[in-house]
DRENDO-1510 file (C-alpha; in Angstrom, 1 decimal, always signed):
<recs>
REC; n; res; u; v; w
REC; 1; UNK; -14.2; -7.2; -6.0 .
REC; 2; UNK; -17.5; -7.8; -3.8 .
REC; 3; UNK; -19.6; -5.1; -5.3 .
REC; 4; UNK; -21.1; -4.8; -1.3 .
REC; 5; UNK; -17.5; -3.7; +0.0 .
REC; 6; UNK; -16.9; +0.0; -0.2 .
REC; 7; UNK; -14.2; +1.6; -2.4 .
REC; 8; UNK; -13.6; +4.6; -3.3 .
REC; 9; UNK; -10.2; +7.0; -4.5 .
REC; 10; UNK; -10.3; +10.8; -4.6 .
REC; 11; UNK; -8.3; +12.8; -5.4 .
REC; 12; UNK; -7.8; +16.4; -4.3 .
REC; 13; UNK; -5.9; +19.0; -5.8 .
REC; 14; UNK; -6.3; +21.7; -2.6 .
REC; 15; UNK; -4.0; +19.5; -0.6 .
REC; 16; UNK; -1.8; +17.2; -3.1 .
REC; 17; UNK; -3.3; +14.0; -1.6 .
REC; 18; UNK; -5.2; +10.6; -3.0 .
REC; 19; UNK; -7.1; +9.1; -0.5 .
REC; 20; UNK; -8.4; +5.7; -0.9 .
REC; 21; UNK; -11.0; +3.6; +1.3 .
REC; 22; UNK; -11.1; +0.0; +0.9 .
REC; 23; UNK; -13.5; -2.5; +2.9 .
REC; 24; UNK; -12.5; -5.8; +3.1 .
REC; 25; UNK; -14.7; -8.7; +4.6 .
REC; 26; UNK; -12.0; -9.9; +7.3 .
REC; 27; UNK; -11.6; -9.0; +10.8 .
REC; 28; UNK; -9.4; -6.2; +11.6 .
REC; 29; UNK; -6.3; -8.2; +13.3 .
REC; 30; UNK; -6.3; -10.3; +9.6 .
REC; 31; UNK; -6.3; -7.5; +7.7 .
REC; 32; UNK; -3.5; -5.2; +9.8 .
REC; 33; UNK; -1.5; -8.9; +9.3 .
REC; 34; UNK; -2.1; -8.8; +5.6 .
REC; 35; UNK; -0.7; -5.2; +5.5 .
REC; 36; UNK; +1.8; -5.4; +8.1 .
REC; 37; UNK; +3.9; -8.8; +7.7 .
REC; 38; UNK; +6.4; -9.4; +4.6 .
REC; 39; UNK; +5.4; -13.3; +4.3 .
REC; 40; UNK; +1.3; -11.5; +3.4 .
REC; 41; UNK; +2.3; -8.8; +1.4 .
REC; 42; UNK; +4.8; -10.4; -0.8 .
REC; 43; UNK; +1.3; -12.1; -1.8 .
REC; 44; UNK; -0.8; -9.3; -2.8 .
REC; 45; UNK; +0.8; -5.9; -3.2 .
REC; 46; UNK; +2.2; -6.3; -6.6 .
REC; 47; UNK; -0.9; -6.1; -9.2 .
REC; 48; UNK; -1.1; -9.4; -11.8 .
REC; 49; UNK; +1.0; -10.5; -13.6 .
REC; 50; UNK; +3.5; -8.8; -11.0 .
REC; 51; UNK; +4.9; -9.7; -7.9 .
REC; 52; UNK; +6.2; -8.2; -5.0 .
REC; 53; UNK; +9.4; -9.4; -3.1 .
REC; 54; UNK; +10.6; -7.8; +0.3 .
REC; 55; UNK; +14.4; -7.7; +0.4 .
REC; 56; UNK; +14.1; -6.5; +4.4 .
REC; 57; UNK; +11.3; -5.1; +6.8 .
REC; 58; UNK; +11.8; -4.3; +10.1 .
REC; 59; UNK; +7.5; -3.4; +11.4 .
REC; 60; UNK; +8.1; -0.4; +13.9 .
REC; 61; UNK; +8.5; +3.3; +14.5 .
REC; 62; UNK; +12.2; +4.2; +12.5 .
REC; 63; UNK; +12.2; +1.0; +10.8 .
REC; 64; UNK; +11.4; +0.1; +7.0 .
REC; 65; UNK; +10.3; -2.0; +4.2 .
REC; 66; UNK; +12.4; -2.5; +1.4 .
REC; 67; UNK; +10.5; -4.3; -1.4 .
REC; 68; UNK; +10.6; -5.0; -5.5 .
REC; 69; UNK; +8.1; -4.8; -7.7 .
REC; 70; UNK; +8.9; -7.6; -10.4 .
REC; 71; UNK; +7.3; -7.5; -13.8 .
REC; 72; UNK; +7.2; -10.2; -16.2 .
REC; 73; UNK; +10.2; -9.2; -18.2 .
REC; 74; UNK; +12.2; -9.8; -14.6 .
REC; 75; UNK; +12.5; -6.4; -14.0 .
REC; 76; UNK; +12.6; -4.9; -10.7 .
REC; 77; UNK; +11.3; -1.7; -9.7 .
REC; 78; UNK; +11.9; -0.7; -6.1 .
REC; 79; UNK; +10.8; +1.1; -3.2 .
REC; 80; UNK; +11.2; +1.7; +0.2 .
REC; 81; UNK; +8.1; +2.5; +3.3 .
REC; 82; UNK; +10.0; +3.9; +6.0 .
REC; 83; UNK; +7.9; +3.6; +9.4 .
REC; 84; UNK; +7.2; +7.2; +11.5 .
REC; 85; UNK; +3.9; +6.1; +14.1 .
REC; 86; UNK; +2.7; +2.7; +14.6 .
REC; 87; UNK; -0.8; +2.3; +16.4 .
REC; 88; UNK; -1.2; -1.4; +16.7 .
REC; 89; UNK; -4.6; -2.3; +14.7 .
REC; 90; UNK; -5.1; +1.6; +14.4 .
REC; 91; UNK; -2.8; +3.0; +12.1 .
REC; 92; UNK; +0.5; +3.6; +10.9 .
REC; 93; UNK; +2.6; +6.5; +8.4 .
REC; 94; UNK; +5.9; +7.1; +7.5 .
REC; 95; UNK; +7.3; +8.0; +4.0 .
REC; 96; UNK; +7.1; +6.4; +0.6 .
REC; 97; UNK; +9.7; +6.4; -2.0 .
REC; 98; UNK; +11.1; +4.8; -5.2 .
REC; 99; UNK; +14.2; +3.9; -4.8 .
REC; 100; UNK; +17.1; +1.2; -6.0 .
REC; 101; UNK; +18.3; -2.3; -4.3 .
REC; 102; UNK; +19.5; -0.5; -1.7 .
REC; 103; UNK; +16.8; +1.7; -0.5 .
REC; 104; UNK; +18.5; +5.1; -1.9 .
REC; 105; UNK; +16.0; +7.2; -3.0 .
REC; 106; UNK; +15.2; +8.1; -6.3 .
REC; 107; UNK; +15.0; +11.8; -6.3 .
REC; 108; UNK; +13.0; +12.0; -10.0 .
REC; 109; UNK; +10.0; +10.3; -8.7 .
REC; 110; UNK; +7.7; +11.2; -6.8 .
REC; 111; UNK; +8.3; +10.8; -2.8 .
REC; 112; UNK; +5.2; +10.6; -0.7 .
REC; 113; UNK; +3.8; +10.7; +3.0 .
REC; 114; UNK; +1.0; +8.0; +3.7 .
REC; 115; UNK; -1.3; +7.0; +6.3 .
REC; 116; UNK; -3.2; +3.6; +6.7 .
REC; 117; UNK; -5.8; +3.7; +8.9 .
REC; 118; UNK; -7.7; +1.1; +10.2 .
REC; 119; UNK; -11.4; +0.4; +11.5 .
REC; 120; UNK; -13.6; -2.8; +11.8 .
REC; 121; UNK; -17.2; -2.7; +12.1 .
REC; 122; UNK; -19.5; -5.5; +11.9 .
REC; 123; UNK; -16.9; -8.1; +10.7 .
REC; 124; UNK; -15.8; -5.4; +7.8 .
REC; 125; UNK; -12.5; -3.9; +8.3 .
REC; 126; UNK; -12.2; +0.2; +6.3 .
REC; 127; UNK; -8.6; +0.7; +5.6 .
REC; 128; UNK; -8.5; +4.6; +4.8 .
REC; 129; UNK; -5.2; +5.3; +3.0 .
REC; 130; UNK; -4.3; +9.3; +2.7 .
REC; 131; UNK; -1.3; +9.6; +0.0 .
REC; 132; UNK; +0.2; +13.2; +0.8 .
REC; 133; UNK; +2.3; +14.8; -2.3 .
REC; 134; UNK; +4.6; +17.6; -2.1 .
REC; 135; UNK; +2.5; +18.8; -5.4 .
REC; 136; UNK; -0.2; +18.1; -7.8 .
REC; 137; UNK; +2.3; +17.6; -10.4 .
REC; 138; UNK; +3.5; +14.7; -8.5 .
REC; 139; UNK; +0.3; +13.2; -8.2 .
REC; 140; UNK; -0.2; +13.6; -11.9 .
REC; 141; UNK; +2.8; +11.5; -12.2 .
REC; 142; UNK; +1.5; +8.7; -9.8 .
REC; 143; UNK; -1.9; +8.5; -11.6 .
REC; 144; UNK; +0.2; +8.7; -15.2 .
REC; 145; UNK; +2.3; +5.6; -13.8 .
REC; 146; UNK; -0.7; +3.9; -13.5 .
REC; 147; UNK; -1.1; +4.1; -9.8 .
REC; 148; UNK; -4.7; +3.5; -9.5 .
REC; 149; UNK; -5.2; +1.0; -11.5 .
REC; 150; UNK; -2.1; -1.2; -10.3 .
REC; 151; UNK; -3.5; -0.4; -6.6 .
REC; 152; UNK; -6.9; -1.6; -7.6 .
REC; 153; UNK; -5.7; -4.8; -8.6 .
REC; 154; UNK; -3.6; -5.4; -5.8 .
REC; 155; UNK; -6.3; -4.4; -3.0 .
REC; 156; UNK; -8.3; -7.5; -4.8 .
REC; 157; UNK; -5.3; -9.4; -4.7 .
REC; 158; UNK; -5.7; -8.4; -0.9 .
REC; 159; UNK; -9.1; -9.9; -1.1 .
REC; 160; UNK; -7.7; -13.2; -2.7 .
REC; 161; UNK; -5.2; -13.4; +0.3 .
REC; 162; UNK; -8.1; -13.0; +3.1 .
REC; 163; UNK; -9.9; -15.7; +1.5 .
REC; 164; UNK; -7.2; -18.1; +2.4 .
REC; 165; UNK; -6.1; -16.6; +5.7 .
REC; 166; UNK; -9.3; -17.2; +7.2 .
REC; 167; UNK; -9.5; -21.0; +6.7 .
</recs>
């Protein structure tokens, strides 16, 4: 990661969220594309040596993403965005879950709210991502599964990606 780009994940126990902020050095239209089209994020989401696979996604308020995580071994672990409020190049939330091939929820992990939001400045785009959890045990779990970690990998996968996009 460019050591000039800003990153930095809290969490806080008052409200059951991790919020991360992640500069990227790509306009914001590339960026929202990386994060908002399947052909980009099958690319980057999964962290190395993973990869992600989107089964279906349908980009707008009351429609989902249905994607795998596959691991080396060829195992797939699912889950499911489902889309609430779309701002184009602002912002969009919904609700995150694991889930199986066919987007049922799996109800002993950890189900999540998120917002991404979105601002350029100076040719820098901040995407501010708020992870709401209905506890803090939950969040324990997420940071146990090795959440951080695996997303810090795949936001410099993200990098990777802009790299190419912008040719």
């Amino acid at each position: 990661m460019n050591p000039n780009l800003l990153f930095d994940f809290t969490v806080n126990k008052e409200n059951n969220t991790i919020v991360v902020k992640r500069e990227f050095a790509a306009d914001l239209e590339l960026v929202w594309n990386a994060w908002t089209k399947p052909e980009h994020l099958d690319k980057w989401w999964a962290p190395k040596p993973c990869r992600a696979e989107t089964k279906s996604m349908d980009f707008r308020e009351g429609g989902h993403w249905l994607y795998c995580m596959i691991i080396p071994e060829n195992q797939r672990h699912w889950g499911k965005q489902e889309y609430e409020k779309i701002v184009l190049h602002e912002n969009f939330s919904g609700t995150d879950v694991f889930c199986d091939e066919n987007g049922n929820s799996n109800l002993e992990l950890p189900k999540g709210r998120f917002e991404n939001v979105f601002s350029e400045t100076g040719g820098k785009t901040l995407v501010t991502i708020i992870s709401t959890h209905n506890s803090f045990e939950d969040i324990k779990m997420m940071i146990e599964m090795g959440f951080k970690e695996g997303f810090t990998m795949s936001l410099e996968n993200l990098d990777e990606l802009l790299l190419t996009l912008k040719k």
